[in-house]
C-alpha positions in Angstrom: 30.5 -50.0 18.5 27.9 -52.6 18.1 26.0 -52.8 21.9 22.3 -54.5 22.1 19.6 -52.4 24.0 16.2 -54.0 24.6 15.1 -54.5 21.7 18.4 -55.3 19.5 20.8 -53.0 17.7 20.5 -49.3 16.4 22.6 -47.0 14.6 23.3 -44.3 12.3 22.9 -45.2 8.9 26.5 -44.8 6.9 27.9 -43.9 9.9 27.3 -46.9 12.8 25.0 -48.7 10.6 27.2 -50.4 8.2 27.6 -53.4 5.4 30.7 -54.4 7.4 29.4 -54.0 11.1 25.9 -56.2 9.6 27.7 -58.7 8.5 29.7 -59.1 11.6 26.6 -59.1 14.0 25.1 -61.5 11.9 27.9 -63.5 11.6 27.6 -63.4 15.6 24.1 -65.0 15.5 24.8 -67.6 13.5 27.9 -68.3 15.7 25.4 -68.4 18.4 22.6 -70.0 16.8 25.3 -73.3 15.5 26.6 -73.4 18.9 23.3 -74.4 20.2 22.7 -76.8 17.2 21.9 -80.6 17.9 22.3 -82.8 15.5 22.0 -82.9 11.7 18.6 -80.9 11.4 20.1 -77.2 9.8 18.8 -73.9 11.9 16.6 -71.6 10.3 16.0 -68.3 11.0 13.0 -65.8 9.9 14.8 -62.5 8.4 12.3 -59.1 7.2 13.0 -55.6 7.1 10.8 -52.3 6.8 11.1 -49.5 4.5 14.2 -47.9 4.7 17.1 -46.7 3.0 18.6 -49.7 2.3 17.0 -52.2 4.7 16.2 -54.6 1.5 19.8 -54.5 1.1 21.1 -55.4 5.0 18.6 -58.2 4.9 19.8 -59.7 2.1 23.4 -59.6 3.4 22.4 -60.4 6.7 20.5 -64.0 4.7 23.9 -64.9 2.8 25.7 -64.5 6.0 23.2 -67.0 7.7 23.6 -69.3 4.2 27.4 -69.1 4.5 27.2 -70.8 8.0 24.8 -73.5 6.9 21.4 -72.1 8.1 18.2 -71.5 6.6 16.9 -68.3 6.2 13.4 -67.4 5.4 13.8 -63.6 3.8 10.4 -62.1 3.0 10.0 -60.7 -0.1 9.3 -56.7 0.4 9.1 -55.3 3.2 6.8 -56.1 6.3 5.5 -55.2 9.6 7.6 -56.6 12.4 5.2 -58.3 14.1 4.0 -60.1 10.9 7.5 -61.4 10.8 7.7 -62.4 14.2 4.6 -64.3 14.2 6.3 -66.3 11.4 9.0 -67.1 13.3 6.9 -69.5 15.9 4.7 -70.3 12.6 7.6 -71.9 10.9 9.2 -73.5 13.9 12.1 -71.4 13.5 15.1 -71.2 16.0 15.1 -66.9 15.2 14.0 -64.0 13.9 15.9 -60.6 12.1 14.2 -57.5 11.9 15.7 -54.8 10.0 14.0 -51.7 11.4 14.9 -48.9 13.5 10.8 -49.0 14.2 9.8 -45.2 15.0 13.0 -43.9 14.8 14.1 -41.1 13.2 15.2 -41.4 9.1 18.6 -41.6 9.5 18.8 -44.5 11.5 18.4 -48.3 11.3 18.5 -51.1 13.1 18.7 -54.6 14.0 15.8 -56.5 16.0 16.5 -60.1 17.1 13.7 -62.4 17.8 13.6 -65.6 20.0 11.7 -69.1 19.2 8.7 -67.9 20.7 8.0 -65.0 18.2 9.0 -61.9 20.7 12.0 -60.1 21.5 15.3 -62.1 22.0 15.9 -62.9 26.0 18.9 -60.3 27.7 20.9 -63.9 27.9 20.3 -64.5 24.2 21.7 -60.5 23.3 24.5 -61.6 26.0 25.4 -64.6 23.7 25.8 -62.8 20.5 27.9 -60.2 22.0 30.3 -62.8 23.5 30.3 -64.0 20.0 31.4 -60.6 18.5 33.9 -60.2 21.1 35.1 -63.6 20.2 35.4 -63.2 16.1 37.0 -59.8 17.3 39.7 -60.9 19.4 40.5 -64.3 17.5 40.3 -62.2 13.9 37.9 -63.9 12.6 35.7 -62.5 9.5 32.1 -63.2 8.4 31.3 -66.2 6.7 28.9 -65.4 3.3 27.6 -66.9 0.3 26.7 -66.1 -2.9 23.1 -64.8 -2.9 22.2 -67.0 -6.2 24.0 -70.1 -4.9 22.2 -69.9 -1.7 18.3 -69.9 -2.9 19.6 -72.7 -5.6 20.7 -74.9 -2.3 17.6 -73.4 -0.6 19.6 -72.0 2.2 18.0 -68.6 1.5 14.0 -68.9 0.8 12.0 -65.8 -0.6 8.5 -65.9 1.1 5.8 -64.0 1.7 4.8 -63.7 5.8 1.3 -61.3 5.4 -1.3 -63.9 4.7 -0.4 -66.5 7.4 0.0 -63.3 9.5 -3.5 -62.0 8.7 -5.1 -65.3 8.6 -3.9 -65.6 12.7 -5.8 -62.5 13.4 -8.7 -62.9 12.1 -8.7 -65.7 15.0 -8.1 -62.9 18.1 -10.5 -60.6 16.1 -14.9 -60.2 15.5 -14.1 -59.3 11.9 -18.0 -60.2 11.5 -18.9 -57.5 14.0 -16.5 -55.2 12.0 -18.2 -55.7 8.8 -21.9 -55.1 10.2 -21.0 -51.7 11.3 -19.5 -50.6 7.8 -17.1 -48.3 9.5 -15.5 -45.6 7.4 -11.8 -45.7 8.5 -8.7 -43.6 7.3 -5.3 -45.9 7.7 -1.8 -44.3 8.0 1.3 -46.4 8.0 3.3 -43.2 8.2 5.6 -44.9 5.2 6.7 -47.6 7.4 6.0 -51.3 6.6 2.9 -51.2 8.3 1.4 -49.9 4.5 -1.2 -52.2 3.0 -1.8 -54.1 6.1 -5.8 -52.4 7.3 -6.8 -52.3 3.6 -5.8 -55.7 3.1 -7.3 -57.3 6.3 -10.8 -55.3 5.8 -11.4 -55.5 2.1 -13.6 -58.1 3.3 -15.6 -56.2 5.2 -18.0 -53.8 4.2 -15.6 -51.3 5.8 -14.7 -48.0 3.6 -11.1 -47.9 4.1 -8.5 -44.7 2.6 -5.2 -45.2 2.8 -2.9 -42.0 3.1 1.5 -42.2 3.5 1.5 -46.1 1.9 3.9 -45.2 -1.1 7.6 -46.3 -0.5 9.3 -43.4 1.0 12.7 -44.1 2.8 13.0 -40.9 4.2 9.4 -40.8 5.6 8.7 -37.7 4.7 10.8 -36.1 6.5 9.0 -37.0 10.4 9.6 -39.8 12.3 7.4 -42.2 11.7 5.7 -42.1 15.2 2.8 -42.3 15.6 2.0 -39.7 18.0 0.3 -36.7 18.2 2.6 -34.1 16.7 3.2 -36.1 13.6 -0.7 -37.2 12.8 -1.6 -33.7 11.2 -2.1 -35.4 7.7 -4.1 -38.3 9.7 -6.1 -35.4 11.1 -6.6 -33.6 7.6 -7.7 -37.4 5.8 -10.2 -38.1 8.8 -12.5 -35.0 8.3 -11.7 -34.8 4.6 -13.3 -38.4 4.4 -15.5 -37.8 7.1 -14.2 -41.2 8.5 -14.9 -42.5 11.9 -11.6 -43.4 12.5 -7.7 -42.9 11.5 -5.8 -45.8 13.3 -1.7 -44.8 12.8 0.8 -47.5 12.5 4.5 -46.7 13.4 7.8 -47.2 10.8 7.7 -51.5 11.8 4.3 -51.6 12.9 4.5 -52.9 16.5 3.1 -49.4 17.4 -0.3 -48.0 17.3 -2.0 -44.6 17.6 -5.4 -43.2 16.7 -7.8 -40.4 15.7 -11.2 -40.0 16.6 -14.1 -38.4 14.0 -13.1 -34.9 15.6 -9.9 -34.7 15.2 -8.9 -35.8 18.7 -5.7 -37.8 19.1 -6.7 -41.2 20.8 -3.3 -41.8 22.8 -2.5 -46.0 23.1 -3.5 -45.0 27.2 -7.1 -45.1 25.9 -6.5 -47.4 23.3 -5.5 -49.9 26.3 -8.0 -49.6 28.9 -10.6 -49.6 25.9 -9.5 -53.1 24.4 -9.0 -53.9 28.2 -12.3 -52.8 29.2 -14.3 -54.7 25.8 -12.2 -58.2 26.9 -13.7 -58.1 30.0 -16.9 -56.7 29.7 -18.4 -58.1 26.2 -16.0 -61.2 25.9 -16.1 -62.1 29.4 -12.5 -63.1 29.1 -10.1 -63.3 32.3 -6.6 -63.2 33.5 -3.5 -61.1 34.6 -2.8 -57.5 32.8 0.5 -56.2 32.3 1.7 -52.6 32.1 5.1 -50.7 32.2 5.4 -48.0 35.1 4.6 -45.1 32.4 1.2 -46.6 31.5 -2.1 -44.7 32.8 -3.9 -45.6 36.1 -7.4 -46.4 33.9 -5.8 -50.1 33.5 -5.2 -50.6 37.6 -8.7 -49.2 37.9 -9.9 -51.6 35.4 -8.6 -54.4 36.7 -9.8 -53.7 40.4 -12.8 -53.3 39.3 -12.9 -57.1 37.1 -10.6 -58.7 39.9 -7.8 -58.6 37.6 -3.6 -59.2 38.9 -1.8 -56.1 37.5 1.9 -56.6 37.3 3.9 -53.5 36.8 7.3 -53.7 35.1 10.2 -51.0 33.8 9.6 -49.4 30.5 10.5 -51.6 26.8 7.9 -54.8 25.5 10.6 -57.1 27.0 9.8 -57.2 30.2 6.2 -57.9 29.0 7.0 -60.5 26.9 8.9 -62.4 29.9 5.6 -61.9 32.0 3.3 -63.4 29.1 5.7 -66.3 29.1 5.5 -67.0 32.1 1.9 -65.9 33.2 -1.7 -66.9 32.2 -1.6 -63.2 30.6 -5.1 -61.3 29.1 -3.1 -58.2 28.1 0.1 -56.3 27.8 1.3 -52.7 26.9 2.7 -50.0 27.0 2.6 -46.0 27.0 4.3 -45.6 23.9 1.7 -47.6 22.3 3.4 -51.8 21.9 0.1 -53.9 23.1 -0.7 -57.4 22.6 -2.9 -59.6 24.0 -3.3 -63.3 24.7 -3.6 -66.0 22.0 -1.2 -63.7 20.2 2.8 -63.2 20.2 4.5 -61.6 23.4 4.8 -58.7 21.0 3.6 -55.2 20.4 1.4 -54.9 17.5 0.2 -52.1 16.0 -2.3 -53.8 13.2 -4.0 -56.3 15.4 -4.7 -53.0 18.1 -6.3 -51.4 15.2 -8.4 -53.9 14.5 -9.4 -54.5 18.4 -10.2 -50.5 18.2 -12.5 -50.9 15.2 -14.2 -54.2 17.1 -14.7 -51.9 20.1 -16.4 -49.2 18.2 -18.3 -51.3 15.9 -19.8 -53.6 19.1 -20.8 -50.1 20.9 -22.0 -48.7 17.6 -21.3 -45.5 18.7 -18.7 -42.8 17.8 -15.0 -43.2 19.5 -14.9 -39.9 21.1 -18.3 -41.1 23.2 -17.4 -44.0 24.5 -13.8 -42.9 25.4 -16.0 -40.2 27.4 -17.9 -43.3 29.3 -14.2 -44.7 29.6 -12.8 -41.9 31.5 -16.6 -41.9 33.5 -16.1 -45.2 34.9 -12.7 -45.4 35.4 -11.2 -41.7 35.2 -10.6 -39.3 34.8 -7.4 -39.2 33.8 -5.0 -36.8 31.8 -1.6 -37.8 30.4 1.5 -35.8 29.4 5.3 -36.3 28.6 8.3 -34.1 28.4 12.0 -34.2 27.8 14.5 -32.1 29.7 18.5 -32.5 28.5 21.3 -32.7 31.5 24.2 -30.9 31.0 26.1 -33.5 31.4 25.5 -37.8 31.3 25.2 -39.3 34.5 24.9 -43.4 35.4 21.3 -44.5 35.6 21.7 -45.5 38.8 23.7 -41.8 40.6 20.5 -39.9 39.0 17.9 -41.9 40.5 19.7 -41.3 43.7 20.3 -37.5 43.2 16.0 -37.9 42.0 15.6 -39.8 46.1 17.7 -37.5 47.9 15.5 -34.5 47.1 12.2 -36.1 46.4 9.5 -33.7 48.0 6.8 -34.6 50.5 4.1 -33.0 48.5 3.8 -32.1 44.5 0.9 -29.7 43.6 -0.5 -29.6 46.9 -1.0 -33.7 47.0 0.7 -35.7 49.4 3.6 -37.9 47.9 2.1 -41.4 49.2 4.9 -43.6 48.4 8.2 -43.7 45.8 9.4 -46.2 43.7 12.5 -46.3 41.8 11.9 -49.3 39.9 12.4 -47.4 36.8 14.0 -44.2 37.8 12.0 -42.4 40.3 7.9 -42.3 40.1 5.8 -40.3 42.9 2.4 -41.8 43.5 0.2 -39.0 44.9 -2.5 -39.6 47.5 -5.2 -38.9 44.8 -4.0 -41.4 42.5 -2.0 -39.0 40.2 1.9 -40.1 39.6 5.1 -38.7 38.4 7.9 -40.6 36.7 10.7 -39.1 35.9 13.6 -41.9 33.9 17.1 -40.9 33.0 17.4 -42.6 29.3 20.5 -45.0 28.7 21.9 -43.7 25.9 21.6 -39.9 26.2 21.6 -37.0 28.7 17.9 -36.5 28.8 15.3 -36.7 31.8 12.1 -38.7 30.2 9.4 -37.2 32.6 6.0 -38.1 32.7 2.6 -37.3 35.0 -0.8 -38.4 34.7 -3.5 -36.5 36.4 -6.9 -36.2 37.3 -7.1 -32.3 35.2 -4.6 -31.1 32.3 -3.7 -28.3 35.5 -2.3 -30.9 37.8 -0.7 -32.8 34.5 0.9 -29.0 34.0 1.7 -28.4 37.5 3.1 -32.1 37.9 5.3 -31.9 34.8 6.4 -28.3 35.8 7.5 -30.2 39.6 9.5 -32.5 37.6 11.6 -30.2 35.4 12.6 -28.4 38.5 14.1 -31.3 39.8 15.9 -32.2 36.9 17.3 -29.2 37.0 18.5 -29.7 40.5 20.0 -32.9 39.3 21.5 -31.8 36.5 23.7 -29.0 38.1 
């Protein structure tokens, strides 16, 4: 029942998502953690967890679990953005990290993120590890291991800390919060309920920034949306923007590796923009140089960027992972995604909602100018471009792999009139059209859904791309 995806474990709360099956995957790190160990020096691993239902209590277990097998863990004191705790993790010279969070996932779920040395998401071989181990405990009959929670802080196996300030303290480092201040920006900040609450007050209350906070209380059941920070869920965002008359909401997502943004109008800034934008001001204004990385579902703007700046682009499949391994192993300027997991260089290979926020706010407050103009200079130089997404369920689940093929063998030569230049199938099946528009369209792994996605040079050929797509998952999904 327990199976890692790229970013860790997720389940059904009560259902899945258990005491007994956390203790047991926990019991698995540790197995896997002590089977690495090297002489006397005792392992410690990094544990946090976001707001909710229960998450306090599953890291807590998940800590006396670590204690009963003679490591160290550092458990944060309330909840906190993932990439806070992360960041701690290569702070503290940690051999891992434990995330409790099912990030922007619906209520009812939660989840288990594990995080490698380096402060980013565990490798595939480290995942592979810990699921040997449960297989392991499993067929030998082995239980978890677990101390008491009082005896364990007494022998300091388990250590309360807080991870913000050392967090916040690093980004004022990748940051101008100087050039922030000057521009005394009004901004609205919406953690959605998630962990990400607190975080822009805190950092900016140095400033002479106005800054409102709206869905920071503690609410496990995130009022009832998921806490995503995407267009359809932003309507409050939209309502505290103009209410305050704020230049700026910036929308965090349930762990905070995920960012989002609305402009003084209204307008829903999509992490496309938010990309190229950051991109665009660490070329431009810091004069700063190097690779740029971005999944196969992330907008054009960032390949015409990086032509334009002489700039390697290195295109990967979709989840932060596969950025991560490229800013390990590359001098990388910048990573991200479509569904808005950025970082840059200097930093963690890690999404991060907060410090995109702040980059956002140093980009408006350097042009001194509202964020609605100087996206429209954006899409000037290196647009125009339109982005859209859309889901379409199979009637029945199909391998990865016998979709894409099904996707190939009818693949048209032309989609809305343009020439289909080339395919790849890197990451299911994307179309790149002889005007620079593209198609994806990705089976997920875990359910019978088509993930299809266009980007355009007009909403119309977004519409008419989209409208190609769904017609051949349909043929697919006969």
């Amino acid at each position: 029942m327990i199976r890692f995806g790229t970013d860790g474990w997720r389940a059904v709360i009560a259902d899945t998502f258990t005491f007994s099956n956390l203790r047991l995957i926990a019991q698995a790190v540790a197995d896997s953690i002590n089977a690495q160990r090297v002489g006397d020096r005792r392992p410690e691993v990094v544990v946090g967890f976001d707001t909710r239902f229960l998450s306090d209590r599953f890291a807590i277990e998940t800590a006396r679990v670590l204690a009963g097998n003679d490591i160290v863990a550092w458990l944060t004191r309330t909840d906190a953005p993932t990439p806070a705790i992360s960041y701690n993790v290569k702070e503290k010279g940690a051999d891992a990290g434990i995330v409790i969070t099912a990030s922007h996932n619906p209520p009812r779920y939660n989840g288990f993120k594990l995080k490698a040395a380096y402060g980013g998401s565990a490798t595939a071989e480290q995942c592979a590890l810990v699921e040997e181990e449960l297989i392991r405990a499993e067929r030998e009959g082995r239980g978890p291991n677990s101390m008491d929670y009082d005896q364990a802080v007494e022998e300091g196996l388990i250590r309360r800390f807080d991870p913000a300030w050392t967090y916040y303290q690093h980004l004022s480092t990748l940051v101008d919060m100087d050039c922030i201040s000057e521009r005394e920006l009004n901004v609205v900040a919406d953690a959605m309920w998630g962990a990400g609450r607190g975080a822009f007050p805190s950092l900016l209350s140095r400033t002479r920034c106005r800054v409102t906070e709206i869905r920071g209380a503690l609410n496990p059941g995130f009022g009832g949306i998921h806490p995503e920070p995407i267009a359809r869920h932003l309507n409050e965002l939209v309502a505290a923007v103009q209410r305050a008359q704020a230049d700026v909401g910036l929308a965090t997502d349930g762990d905070a590796d995920r960012i989002g943004a609305v402009d003084a109008l209204g307008n829903f800034v999509d992490p496309h923009h938010i990309f190229a934008l950051v991109l665009r001001h660490l070329t431009e204004v810091r004069g700063q140089r190097g690779d740029v990385v971005k999944t196969v579902s992330t907008t054009f703007m960032i390949d015409n960027l990086a032509k334009a700046y002489g700039l390697n682009v290195h295109e990967t499949p979709v989840g932060f992972n596969y950025i991560a391994d490229l800013m390990l192993r590359h001098d990388v300027l910048m990573g991200g995604e479509e569904s808005g997991g950025i970082s840059i260089r200097g930093h963690i290979p890690e999404g991060d909602g907060i410090l995109m926020g702040l980059l956002l706010l140093e980009v408006m407050a350097y042009h001194r100018a509202p964020l609605h103009e100087i996206i429209a200079d954006l899409q000037k130089q290196y647009g125009p471009a339109c982005y859209a997404r859309l889901d379409v369920h199979l009637n029945v689940q199909r391998p990865k792999k016998q979709i894409v093929q099904l996707l190939t063998d009818v693949a048209p030569q032309r989609i809305n009139g343009e020439t289909v230049a080339r395919i790849d199938t890197m990451d299911g099946i994307k179309f790149y059209l002889a005007d620079g528009g593209w198609l994806l369209i990705r089976p997920s792994g875990t359910e019978p859904v088509l993930r299809i996605y266009a980007e355009g040079r007009s909403n119309d050929a977004v519409k008419a791309m989209l409208e190609a797509g769904s017609a051949l998952g349909t043929k697919v999904s006969a």
